[in-house]
N, C-alpha and C positions, 0 to 999 in steps of 0.2 A: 479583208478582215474587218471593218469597216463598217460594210453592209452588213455583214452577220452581226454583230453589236448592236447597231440599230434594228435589226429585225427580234433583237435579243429584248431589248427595253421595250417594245411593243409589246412581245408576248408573254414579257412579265407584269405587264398592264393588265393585258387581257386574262391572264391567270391567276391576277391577285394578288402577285410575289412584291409589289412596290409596298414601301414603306409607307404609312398615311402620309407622310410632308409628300414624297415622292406623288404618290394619286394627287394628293388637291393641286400638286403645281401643275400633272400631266394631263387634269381635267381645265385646268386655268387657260392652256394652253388650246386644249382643244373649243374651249369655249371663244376665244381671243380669233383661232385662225381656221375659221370649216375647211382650208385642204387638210388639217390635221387629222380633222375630225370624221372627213372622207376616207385619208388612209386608213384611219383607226377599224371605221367600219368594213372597208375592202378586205383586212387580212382577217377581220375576223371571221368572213365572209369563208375567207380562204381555208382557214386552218377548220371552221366548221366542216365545207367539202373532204379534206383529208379523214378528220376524225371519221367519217360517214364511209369513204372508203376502206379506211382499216378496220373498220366496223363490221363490214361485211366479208373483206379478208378473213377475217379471223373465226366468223360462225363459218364462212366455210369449209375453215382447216378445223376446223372441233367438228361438223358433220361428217369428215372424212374421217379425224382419229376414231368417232363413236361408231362407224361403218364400218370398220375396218376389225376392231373391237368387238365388233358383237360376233364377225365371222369366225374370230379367233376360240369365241367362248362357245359357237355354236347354235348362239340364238336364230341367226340366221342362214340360208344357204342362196347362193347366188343360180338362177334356174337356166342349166345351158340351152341353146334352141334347138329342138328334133329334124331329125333326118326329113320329115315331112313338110316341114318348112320349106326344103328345097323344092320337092315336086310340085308344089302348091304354088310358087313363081314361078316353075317353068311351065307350068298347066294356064297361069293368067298374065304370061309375061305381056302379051298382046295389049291387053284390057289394063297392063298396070303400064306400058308404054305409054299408052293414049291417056291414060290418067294425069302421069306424071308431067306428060306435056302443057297438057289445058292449066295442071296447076305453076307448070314454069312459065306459063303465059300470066297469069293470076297475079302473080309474085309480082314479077316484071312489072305487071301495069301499077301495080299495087306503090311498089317503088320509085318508079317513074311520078306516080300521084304525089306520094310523100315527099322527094327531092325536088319537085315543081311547087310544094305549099311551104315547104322548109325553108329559112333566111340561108341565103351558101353562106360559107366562111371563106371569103375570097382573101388573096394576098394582101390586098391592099388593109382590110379588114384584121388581120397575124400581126401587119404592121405597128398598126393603131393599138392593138395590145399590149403589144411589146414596148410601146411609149408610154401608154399608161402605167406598165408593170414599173419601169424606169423613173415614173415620175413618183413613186410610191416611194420607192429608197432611197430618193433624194427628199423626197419629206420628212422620211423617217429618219434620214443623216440630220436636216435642220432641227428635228426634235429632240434627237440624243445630243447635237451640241449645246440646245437651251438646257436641257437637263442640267448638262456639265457643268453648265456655266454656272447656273444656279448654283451648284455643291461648290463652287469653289470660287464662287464670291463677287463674280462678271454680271451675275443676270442683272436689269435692267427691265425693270416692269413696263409696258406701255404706260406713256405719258397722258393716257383718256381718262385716267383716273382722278376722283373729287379731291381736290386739296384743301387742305389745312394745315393747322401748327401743331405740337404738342411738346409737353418740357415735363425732364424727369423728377418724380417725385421720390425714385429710391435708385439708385446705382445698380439697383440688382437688373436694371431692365424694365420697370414700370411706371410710364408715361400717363401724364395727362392730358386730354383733347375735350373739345365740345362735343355731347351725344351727339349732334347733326351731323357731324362730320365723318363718321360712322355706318349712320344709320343705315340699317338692312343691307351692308356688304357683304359679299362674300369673300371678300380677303382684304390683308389689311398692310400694307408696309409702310415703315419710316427710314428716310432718308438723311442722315447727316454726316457732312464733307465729301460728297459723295461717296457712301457707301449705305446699301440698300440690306435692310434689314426686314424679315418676317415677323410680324404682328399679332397678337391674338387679343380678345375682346375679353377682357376679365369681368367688364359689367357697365351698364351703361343706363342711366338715369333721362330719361327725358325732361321729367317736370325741374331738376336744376341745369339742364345741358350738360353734365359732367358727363365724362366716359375716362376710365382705365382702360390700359394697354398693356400690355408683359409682350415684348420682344422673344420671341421662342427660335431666334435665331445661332446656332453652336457657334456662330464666329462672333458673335457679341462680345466685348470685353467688358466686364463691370467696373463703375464709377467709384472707387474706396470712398468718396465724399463730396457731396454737392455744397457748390458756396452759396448760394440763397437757400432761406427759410421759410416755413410757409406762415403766414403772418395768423395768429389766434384770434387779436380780438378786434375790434372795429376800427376804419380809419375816417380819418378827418374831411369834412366838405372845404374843399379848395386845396388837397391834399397833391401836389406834383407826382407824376405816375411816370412810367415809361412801357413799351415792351417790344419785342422780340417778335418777329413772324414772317411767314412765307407767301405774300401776297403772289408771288411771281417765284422763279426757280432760288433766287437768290435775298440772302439775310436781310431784312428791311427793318429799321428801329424808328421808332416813333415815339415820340414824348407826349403829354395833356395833363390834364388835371380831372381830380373826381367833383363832379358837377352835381350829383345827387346819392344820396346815401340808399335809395329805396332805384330801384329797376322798374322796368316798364308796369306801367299802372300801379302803382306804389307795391310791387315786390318788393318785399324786407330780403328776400336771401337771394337780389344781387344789386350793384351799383349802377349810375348810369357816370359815363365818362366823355369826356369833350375831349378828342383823339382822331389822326388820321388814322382811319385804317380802308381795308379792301379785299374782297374777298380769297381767302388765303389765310387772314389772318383767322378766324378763326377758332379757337382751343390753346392761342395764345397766353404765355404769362401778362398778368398785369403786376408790375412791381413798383414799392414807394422808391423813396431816395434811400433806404436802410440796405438794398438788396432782399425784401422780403415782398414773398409772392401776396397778397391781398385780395387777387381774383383771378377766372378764364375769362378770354374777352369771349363773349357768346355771341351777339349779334347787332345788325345794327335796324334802325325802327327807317322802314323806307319814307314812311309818312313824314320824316322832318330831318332836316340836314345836317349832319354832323352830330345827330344823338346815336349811341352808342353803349350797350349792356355789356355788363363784367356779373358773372356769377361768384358769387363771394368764396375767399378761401374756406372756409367755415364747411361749407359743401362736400369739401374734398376728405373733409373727415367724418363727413356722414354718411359719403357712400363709403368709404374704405371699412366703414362698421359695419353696413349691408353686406359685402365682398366677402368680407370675414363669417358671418353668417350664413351663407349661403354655403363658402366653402372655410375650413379652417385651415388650409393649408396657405391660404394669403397671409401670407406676413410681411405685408409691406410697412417698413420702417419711416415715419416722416423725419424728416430735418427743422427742428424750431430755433435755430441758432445760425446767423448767419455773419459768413466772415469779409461780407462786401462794406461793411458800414463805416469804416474809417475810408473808404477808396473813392476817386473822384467816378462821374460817369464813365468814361473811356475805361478804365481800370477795370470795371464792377461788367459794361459789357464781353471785356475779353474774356473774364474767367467763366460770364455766362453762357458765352454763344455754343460753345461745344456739347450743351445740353439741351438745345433747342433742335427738334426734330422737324419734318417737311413731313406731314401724314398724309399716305394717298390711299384711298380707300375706292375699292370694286365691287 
């Protein structure tokens, strides 16, 4: 029952019948693993030959009902053979003996010629089919169980994809990262306690490194309330910072200070900051001692050590007015009120961390 199923989700691929979430994960997959991508093209291989034989079934059996049909109406009449036919083989039976010989010699050679240029289809040859046919179902069984797993919450994206951070801006599911960390993917998931969520690109900014994200995952649960805020208006040179990020698989926190009010080459709309970071961090919060966000950490200048750009909050509310513009159906809600401000460090990270994502992007 099994293999039918798995032969079943193939050929709902191949006809169409998959949901779009369904296609882009069963293209991800064929892009990720060419035996999938081999079976995919074998049976459609297959199911083409079929069509092409019932194909020709069927003008057959309609030549016959319209033959059969016309004799009924009288169009046509089928012509019996005359008496004279007989004498006429037994007057040249000699001359059609000898004929018919030289052409069963003809045939013969004829055949003999074709099954000496023809490849045989020897056992060992039946064999080999029948392993490839075998090995098709069990790719097609590993495919309908990623499917599965995917719908119910196991799948487990390969680990080749570009990492980053990103932290939510609204509970509905709508993340902030840095454009780079994005750029020209074709999918996009976030990870947080381990569990793996689907990603869509609501808009993405080059010239500040902002990028939006909306989770378009059904098992997502939404956030009633984030406890940081996103900071309005300017902060201080020598201003203590901290932030949150996925250098590596696991939560890394980092403390520094804001070093320059202006970003590389005296960019006004981001800061530079003296801070450990590493790649991973990335699309990171930058947060003061208040618990309010103030920046994304964006990148760091190879040219000199330990300097380091944050794209200013401020950002984040210019492209959300782009988003909105382009579509009106973004209504993503910011948070400017934050309830970390009386709480010591340790405090202000716990209630933070579960809104910090691991972005992986393909």
């Amino acid at each position: 029952m099994e293999e039918l199923q798995l032969l079943e989700a193939v050929e709902r691929y191949l006809s169409g019948e998959m949901t779009p979430e369904e296609v882009r994960n069963f293209e991800q997959l064929r892009k990720s693993d060419p035996s999938v991508d081999q079976m995919v093209v074998q049976h459609s291989m297959f199911l083409h030959q079929l069509t092409g034989f019932g194909e020709n079934r069927s003008l057959k059996h309609n030549l016959h009902n319209i033959h059969q049909q016309l004799l009924q109406n009288g169009d046509i009449k089928e012509v019996q053979p005359k008496a004279k036919v007989v004498s006429f083989l037994k007057k040249y039976r000699k001359v059609l003996a000898a004929a018919a010989c030289i052409a069963g010699v003809i045939a013969l050679s004829i055949s003999g010629l074709v099954a000496y240029l023809t490849p045989k289809r020897t056992i060992s040859e039946i064999e080999q089919l029948k392993r490839e046919l075998y090995s098709v179902k069990v790719s097609q069984k590993q495919t309908q169980n990623e499917i599965n797993s995917f719908k119910n919450g196991s799948f487990r994206p390969p680990a080749s994809g570009f990492g980053g951070t990103g932290f939510l801006i609204d509970g509905k599911g709508y993340i902030v990262t840095s454009a780079h960390v994005v750029a020209k993917s074709d999918s996009v998931y976030v990870l947080s306690k381990d569990n793996y969520y689907k990603a869509a690109i609501v808009i993405a900014d080059e010239n500040t490194d902002i990028a939006i994200l909306k989770i378009i995952d059904g098992r997502f649960q939404p956030y009633k309330n984030l406890p940081y805020a996103i900071h309005k208006g300017s902060s201080d040179l020598g201003e203590s910072i901290f932030t949150l990020g996925f250098p590596r698989t696991e939560m890394v926190y980092n403390q520094g200070y804001l070093s320059a009010k202006t970003g590389y080459k005296g960019d006004s709309s981001a800061y530079q900051i003296t801070i450990s970071v590493n790649p991973g961090n990335s699309g990171g919060p930058i947060f003061n001692e208040a618990g309010e966000v103030i920046g994304v950490l964006s990148g760091k200048q190879t040219t000199a050590e330990g300097v380091v750009f944050s794209s200013r909050a401020k950002n984040i509310t210019k492209i959300l007015e782009e988003a909105k513009k382009a579509d009106s159906s973004n209504n993503i809600k910011l948070n400017y009120v934050s309830s970390l401000k009386k709480m010591d460090r340790k405090q202000q990270v716990k209630k933070i961390e579960d809104c910090i994502f691991n972005v992986l992007s393909y």
